[in-house]
C-alpha positions as CSV (number, residue, x, y, z in Angstrom):
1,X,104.0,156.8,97.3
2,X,100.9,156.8,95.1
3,X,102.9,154.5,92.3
4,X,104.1,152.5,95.0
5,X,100.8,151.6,96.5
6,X,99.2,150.8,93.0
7,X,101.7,148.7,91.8
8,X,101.6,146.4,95.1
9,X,98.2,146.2,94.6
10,X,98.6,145.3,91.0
11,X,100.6,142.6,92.2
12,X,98.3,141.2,94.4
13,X,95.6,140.6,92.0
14,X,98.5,139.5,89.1
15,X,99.0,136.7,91.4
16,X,95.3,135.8,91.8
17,X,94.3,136.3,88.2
18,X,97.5,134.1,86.9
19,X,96.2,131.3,89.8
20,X,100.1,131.0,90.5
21,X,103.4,131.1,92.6
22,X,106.3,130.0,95.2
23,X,109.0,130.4,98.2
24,X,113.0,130.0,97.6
25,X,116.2,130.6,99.7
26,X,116.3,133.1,102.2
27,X,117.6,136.4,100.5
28,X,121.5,137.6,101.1
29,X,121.4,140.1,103.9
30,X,124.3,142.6,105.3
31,X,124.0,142.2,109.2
32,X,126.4,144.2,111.5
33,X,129.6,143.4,112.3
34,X,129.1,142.0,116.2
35,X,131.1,144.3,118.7
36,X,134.3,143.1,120.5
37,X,134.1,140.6,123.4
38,X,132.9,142.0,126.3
39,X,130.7,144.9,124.4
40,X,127.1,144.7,124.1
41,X,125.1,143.3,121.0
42,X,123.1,145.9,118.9
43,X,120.4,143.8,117.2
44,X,119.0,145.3,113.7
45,X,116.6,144.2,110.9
46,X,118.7,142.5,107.9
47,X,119.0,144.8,105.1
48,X,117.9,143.3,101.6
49,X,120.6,143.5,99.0
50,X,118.4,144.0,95.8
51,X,119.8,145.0,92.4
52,X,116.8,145.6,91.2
53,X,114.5,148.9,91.3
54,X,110.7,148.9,92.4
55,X,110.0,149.1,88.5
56,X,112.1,146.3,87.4
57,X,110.4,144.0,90.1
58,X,107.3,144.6,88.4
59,X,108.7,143.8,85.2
60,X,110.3,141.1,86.5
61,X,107.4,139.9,87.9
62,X,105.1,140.0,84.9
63,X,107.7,138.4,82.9
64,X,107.8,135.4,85.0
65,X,103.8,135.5,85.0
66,X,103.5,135.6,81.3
67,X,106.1,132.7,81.2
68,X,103.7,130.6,84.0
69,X,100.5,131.1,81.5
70,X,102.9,130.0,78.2
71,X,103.5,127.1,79.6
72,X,107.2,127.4,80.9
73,X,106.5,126.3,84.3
74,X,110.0,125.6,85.0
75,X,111.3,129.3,83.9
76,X,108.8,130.9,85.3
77,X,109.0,129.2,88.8
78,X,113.4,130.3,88.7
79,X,112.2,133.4,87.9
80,X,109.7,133.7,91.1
81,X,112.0,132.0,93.1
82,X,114.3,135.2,92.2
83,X,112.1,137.9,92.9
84,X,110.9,135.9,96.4
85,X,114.9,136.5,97.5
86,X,115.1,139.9,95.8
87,X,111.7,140.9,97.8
88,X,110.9,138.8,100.5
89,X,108.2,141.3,102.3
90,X,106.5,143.5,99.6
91,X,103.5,142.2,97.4
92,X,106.1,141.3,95.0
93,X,107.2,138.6,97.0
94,X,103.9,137.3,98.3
95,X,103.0,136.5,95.3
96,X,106.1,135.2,93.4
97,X,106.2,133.0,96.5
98,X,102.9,131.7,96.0
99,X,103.1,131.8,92.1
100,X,105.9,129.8,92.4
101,X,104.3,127.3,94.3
102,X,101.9,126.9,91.0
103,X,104.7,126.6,88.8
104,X,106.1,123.8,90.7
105,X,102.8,121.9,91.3
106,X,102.3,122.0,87.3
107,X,105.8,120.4,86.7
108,X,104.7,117.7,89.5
109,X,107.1,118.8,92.0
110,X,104.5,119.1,94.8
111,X,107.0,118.6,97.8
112,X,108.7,121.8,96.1
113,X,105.1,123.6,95.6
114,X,104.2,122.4,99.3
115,X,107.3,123.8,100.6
116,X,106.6,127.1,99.1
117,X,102.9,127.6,100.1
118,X,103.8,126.6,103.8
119,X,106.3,129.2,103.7
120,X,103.8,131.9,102.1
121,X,101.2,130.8,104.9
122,X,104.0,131.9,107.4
123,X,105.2,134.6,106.3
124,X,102.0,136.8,105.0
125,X,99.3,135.5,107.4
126,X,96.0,137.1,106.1
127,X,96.9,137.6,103.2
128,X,94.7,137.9,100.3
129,X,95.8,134.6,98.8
130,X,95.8,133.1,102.1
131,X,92.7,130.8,100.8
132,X,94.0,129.9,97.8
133,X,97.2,128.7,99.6
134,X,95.6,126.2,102.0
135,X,93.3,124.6,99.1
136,X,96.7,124.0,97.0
137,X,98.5,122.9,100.1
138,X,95.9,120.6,101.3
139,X,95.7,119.2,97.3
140,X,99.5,118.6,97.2
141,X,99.2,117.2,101.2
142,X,96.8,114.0,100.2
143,X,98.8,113.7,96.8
144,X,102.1,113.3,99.5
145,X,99.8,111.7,102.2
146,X,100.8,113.7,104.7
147,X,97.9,112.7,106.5
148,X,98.1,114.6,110.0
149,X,98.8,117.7,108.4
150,X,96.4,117.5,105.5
151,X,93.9,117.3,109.0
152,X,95.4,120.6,110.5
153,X,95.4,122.4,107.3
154,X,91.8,121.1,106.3
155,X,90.9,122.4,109.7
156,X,91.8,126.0,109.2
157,X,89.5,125.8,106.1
158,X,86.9,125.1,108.3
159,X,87.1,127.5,110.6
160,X,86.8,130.2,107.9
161,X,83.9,132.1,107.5
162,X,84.2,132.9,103.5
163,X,84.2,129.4,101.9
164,X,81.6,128.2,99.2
165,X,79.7,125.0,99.9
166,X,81.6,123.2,97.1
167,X,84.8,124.6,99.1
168,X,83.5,123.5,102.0
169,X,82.9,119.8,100.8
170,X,86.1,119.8,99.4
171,X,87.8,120.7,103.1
172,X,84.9,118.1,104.9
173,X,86.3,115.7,102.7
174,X,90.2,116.4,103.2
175,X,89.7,116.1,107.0
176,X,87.8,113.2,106.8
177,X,90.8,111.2,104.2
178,X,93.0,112.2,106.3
179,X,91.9,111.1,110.0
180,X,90.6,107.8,108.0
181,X,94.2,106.6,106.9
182,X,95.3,107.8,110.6
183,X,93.1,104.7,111.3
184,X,90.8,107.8,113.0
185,X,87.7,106.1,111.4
186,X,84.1,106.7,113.1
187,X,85.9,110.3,113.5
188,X,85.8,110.4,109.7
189,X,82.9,108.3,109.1
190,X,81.4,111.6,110.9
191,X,83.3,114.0,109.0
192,X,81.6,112.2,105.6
193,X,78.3,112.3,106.9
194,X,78.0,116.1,107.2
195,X,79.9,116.9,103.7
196,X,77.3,114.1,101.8
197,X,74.6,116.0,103.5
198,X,75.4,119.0,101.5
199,X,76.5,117.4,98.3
200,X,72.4,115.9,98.7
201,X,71.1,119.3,100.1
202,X,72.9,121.0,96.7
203,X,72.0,118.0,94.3
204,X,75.9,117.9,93.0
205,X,77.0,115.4,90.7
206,X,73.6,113.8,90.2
207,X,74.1,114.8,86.4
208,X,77.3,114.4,84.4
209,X,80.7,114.6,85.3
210,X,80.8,115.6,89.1
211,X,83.1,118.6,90.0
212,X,86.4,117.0,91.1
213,X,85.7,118.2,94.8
214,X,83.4,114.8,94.9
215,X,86.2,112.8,94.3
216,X,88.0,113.1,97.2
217,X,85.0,112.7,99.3
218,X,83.8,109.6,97.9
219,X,87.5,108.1,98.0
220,X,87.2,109.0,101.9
221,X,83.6,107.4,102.4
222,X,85.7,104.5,100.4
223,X,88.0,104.2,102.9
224,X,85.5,104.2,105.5
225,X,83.8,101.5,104.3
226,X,86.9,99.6,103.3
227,X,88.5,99.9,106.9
228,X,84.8,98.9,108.7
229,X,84.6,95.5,106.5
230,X,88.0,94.6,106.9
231,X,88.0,94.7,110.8
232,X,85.4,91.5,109.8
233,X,87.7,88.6,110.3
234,X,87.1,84.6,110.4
235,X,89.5,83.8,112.8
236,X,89.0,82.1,115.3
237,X,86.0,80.9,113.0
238,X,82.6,82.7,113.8
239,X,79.4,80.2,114.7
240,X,77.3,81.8,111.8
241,X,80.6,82.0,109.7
242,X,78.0,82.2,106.6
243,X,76.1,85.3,107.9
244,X,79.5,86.9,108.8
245,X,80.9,86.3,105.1
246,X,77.9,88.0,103.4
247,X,78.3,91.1,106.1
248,X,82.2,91.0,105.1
249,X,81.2,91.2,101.0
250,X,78.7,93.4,102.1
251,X,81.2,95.9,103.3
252,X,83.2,95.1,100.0
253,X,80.2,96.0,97.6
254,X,79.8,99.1,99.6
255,X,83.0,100.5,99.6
256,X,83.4,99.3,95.2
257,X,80.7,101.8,94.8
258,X,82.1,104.6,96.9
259,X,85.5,104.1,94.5
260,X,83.6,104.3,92.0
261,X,81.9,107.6,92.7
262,X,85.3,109.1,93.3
263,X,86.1,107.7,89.4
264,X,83.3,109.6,87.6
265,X,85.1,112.4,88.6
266,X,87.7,111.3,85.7
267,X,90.4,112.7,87.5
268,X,93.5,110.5,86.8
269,X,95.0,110.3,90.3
270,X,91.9,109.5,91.9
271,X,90.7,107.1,89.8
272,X,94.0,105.4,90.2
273,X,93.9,105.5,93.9
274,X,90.4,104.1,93.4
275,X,91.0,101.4,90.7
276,X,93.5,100.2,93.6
277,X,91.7,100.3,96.4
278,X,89.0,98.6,94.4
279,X,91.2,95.4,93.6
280,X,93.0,95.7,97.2
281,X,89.2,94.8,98.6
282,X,89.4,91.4,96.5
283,X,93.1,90.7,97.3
284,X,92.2,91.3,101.2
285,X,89.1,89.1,101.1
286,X,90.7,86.0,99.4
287,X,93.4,86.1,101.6
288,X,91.2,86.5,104.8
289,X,88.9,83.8,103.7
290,X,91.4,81.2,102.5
291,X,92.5,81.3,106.5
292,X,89.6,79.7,107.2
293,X,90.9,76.0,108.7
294,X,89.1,73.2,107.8
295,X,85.7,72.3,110.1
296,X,85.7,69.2,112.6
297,X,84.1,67.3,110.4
298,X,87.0,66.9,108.2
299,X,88.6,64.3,110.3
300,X,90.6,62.5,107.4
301,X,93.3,63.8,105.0
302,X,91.0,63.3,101.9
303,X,88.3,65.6,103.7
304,X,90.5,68.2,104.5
305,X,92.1,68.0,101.0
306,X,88.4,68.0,99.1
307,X,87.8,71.0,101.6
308,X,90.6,72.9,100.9
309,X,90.0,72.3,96.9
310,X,86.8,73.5,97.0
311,X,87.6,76.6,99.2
312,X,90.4,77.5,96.4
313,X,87.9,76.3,93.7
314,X,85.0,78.9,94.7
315,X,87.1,81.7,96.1
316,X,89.8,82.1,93.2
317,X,87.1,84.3,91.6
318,X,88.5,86.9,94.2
319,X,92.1,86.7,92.5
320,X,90.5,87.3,89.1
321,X,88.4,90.4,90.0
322,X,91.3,91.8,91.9
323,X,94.0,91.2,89.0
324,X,91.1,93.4,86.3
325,X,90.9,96.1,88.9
326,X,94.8,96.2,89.3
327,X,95.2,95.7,85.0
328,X,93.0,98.8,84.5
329,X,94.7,100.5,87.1
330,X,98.0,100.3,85.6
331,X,96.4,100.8,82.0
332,X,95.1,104.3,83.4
333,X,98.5,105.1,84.5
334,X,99.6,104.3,81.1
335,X,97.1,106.1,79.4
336,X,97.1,109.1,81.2
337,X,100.9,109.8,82.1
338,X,100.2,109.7,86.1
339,X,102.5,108.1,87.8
340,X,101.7,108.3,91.6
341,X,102.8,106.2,94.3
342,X,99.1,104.2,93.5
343,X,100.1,103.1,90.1
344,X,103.3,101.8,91.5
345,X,101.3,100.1,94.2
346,X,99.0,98.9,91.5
347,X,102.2,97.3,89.3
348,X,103.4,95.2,92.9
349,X,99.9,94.2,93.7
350,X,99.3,93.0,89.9
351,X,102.1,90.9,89.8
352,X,101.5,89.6,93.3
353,X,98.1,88.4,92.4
354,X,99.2,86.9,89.0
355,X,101.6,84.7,91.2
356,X,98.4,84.0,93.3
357,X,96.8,83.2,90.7
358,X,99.6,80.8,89.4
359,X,99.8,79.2,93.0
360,X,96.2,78.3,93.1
361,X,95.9,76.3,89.3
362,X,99.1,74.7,90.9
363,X,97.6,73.8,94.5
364,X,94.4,72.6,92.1
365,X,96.7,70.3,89.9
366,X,97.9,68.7,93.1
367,X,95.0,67.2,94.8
368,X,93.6,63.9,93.8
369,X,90.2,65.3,93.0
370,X,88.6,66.3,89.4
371,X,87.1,69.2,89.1
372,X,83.6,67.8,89.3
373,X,84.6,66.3,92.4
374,X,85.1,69.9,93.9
375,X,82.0,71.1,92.5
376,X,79.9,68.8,94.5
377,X,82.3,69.4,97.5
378,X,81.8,73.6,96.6
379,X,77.5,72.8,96.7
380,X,78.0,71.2,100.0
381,X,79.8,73.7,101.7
382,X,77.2,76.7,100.4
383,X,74.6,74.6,102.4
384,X,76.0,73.6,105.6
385,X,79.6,76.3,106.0
């Protein structure tokens, strides 16, 4: 009994040292025969068929391990998977499920690594790598954007007593992403507030690279600020459409500099979702603006042409700032090997606005004016809108 105990609780801390693990199929179990019709049922716990011993689990189990730091996540994580159907209750099995769960996360297979984690959470609640199993879940959650349940894991965080206050940020921060992209915004907008109030209170990332914890916070203040300045429309037009522009790029300027907090990080993934978002605030802004219809005044067909020229003239800009955001985006992607759903978002958006952009030179080419003509047009409209 003495061997047994110290081996499980070698176990445990094997799978906290390695930072690994994973779940798998439910084991092969001999279950009674069920009694002839009429008799009554006899229910029993399944019995585990295991053709290993105590000791060969543990060997098992340190192979796989040593296989996980080496680098072979992919025969490491069969091998966890095994021992998690071999020894689905003991320490063994905790943590081969939850050491799986690492090995699949490092081959990017995070729906398999989410799988296992959610498992582990149900099966050994309380257990010692109970923490470590909702950070990693609630990493791989906004990487799926699984948004509600990225909220409901994020809010078991919080109502731990144990967490650091860079932990702490971190689960602020998940909570607040994900009520923000349920369109749940002054609820996050709250949720941001209290986690920047620490990162001031604790001075992080003021110097150097900020720990990566930042980056999804400042993504979610992003989104905040995103969602608040696109909810600014100009239609029908506003009576002081001028002051309600400048609060629109106001909103836009904001939210650029929260993505780019959440890209000093210089984590890959969230600088791409950044770098998209980023160009996404252009592409939304030209496309709101150019809805603006032409004012009374332009009572003629050659006003509402010179109008319209001018409106493409001064506002392509937003095209040309989008398509750099959306270039560098997919450049990152290339660079770095990440190859989210953002950088595929980033590819559609880049060749949208390249047709945009292509559209406008050929809307310009069509209207009887020069260019100068639609600059004078462009001076009028900045002083009367």
């Amino acid at each position: 009994m003495f061997f047994f105990t110290r081996t499980c609780l070698a176990l445990a801390l094997a799978g906290l040292l390695a930072g690994c693990g994973s779940s798998a199929p439910r084991p092969e179990v001999r279950t009674p025969a069920p009694k002839a019709e009429g008799g009554p049922v006899i229910e029993v716990s399944p019995v585990v068929v295991s053709p290993y011993s105590e000791a060969e689990l543990v060997q098992e189990f340190e192979r796989a391990k040593a296989l996980l730091l080496g680098g072979k996540s992919r025969e490491a994580a069969e091998v966890f998977d095994k021992l998690t159907r071999h020894a689905p209750d003991g320490e063994v099995g905790a943590a081969s499920l939850y050491n799986a769960a690492v090995a699949y996360e490092a081959l990017g297979e995070r729906e398999a690594s989410a799988a296992r984690l959610r498992e582990h959470l149900r099966r050994f609640p309380g257990h010692v790598l109970e923490r470590s199993a909702l950070f990693r879940l609630g990493r791989a959650l906004a990487y799926l954007e699984r948004w509600a349940e990225l909220v409901a894991v994020s809010e078991k965080l919080l109502a731990r007593q144990d967490l650091a206050v860079l932990e702490v940020i971190e689960a602020r921060g998940a909570r607040a992403l994900g009520l923000v992209e349920q369109d749940l915004v002054e609820e996050a907008a709250r949720e941001v507030s209290v986690a920047r109030d620490l990162v001031e209170r604790e001075r992080l990332g003021e110097a150097g690279k900020p720990p990566i914890e930042l980056a999804q916070l400042w993504f979610a203040v992003g989104e905040v600020r995103r969602k608040r300045s696109e909810a600014i429309k100009f239609e029908p037009v506003p009576p002081n459409f001028a002051d309600t522009l400048e609060k629109r790029c106001q909103g836009l300027l904001d939210a650029q500099g929260a993505y780019t907090e959440a890209m000093r990080s210089l984590d890959a993934h969230w600088s791409a979702m950044a770098g998209y978002r980023v160009g996404q605030l252009y592409q939304e802004l030209h496309r709101d603006v150019m809805r603006v219809p032409p004012p009374a005044a332009a009572d003629t067909v050659r006003k509402r042409q010179l109008f319209e020229g001018a409106m493409r003239l001064r506002y392509r800009v937003l095209l040309e700032k989008g398509l750099k955001m959306m270039e560098g985006t997919v450049r990152l992607g290339d660079r770095t090997g990440e190859a989210s759903a953002w950088i595929g978002r980033a590819r559609e958006a880049e060749r949208a606005l390249e047709l945009s952009l292509a559209d406008e030179k050929a809307a310009l080419d069509r209207l009887p004016f020069t260019e100068d003509e639609l600059r004078e047009a462009l001076e009028a409209l900045k002083k009367k809108p």
